[in-house]
C-alpha positions as CSV (number, residue, x, y, z in Angstrom):
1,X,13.7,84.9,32.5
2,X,13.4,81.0,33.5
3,X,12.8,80.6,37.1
4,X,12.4,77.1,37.3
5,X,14.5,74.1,35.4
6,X,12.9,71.0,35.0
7,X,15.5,68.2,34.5
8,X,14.1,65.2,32.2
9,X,16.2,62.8,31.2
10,X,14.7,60.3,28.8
11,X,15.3,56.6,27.1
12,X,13.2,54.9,24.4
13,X,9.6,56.3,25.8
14,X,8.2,58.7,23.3
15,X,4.7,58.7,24.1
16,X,5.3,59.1,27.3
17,X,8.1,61.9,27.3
18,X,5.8,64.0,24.8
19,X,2.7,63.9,27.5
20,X,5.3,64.6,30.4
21,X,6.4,67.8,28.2
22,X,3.0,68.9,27.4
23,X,2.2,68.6,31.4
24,X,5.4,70.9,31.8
25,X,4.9,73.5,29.4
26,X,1.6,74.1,30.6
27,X,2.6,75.4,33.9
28,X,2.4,78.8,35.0
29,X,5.8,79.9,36.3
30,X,8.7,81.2,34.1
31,X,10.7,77.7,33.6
32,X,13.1,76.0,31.3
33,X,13.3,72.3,30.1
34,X,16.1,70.3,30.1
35,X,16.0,67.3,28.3
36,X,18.4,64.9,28.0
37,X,18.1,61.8,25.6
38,X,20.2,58.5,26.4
39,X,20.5,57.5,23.5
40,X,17.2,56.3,22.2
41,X,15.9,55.0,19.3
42,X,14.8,57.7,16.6
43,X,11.2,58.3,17.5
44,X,12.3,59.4,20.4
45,X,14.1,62.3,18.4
46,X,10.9,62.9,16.9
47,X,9.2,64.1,20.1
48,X,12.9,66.2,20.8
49,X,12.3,68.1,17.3
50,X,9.0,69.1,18.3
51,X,9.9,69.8,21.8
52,X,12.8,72.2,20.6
53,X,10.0,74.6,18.6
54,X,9.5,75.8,22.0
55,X,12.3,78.2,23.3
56,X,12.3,77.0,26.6
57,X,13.4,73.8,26.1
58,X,17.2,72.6,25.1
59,X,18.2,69.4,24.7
60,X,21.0,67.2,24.6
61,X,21.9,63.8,23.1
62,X,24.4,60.3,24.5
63,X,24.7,57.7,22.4
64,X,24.2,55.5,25.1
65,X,21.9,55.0,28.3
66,X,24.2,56.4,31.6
67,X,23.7,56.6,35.0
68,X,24.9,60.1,35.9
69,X,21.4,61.7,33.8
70,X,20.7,63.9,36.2
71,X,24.4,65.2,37.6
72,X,25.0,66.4,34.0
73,X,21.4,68.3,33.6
74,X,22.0,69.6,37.3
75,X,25.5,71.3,35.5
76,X,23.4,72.6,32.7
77,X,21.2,74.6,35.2
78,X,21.4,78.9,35.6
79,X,17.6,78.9,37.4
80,X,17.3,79.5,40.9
81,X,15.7,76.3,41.2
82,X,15.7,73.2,39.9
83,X,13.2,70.2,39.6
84,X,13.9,66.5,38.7
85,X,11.6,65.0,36.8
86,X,11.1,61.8,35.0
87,X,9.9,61.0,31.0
88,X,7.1,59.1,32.3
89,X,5.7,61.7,34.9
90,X,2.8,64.9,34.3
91,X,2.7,67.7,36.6
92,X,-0.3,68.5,37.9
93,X,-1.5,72.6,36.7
94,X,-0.1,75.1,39.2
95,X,2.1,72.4,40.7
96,X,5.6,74.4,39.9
97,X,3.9,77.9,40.9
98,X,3.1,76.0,44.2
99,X,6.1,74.8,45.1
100,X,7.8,78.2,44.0
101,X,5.7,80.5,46.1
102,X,6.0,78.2,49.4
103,X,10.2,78.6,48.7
104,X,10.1,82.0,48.3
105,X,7.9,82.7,51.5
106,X,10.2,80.6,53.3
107,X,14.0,80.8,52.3
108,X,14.9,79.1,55.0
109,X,13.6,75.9,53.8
């Protein structure tokens, strides 16, 4: 089970949204991906199709480019925690493991 939700929402920057997914995937913690697409152009879609071969990522679609991205993908989330992330972003290896293991040695944080 998912540990970890990492909230992307995305607009019209496929290259760069597939190499931010790759960097995600590749951690080593029990996450999920949460993807949400403003409305892009359709290569963008592209990247989403291959993206959705993996079973930890879900993904959602507007038909237009809104403000509140992230307050929707924070209502989408069931993990205990939850990461905001951006299309155009990679995460470094063991940086989600990192973070996790500091939180859960100190739950008053």
């Amino acid at each position: 089970m998912a540990l970890v939700s990492v909230l992307i929402p995305t607009y019209n920057r496929p290259k760069w949204l597939a190499e931010s997914l790759v960097s995600v995937l590749q951690q080593d913690c029990p996450l999920e991906v949460l993807i949400l697409d403003n409305g892009s152009e359709p290569e963008t879609e592209k990247v989403l199709e291959m993206a959705r071969r993996d079973p930890r990522v879900k993904t959602w679609r507007r038909d237009e480019n809104d403000l509140d991205a992230y307050s929707f993908l924070l209502s989408q989330v069931t993990t205990k925690y939850a990461v905001l992330f951006t299309d155009d972003d990679k995460m470094l290896p063991g940086n989600l493991s990192s973070k996790v293991n500091f939180l859960e040695a100190h739950p008053n944080v």
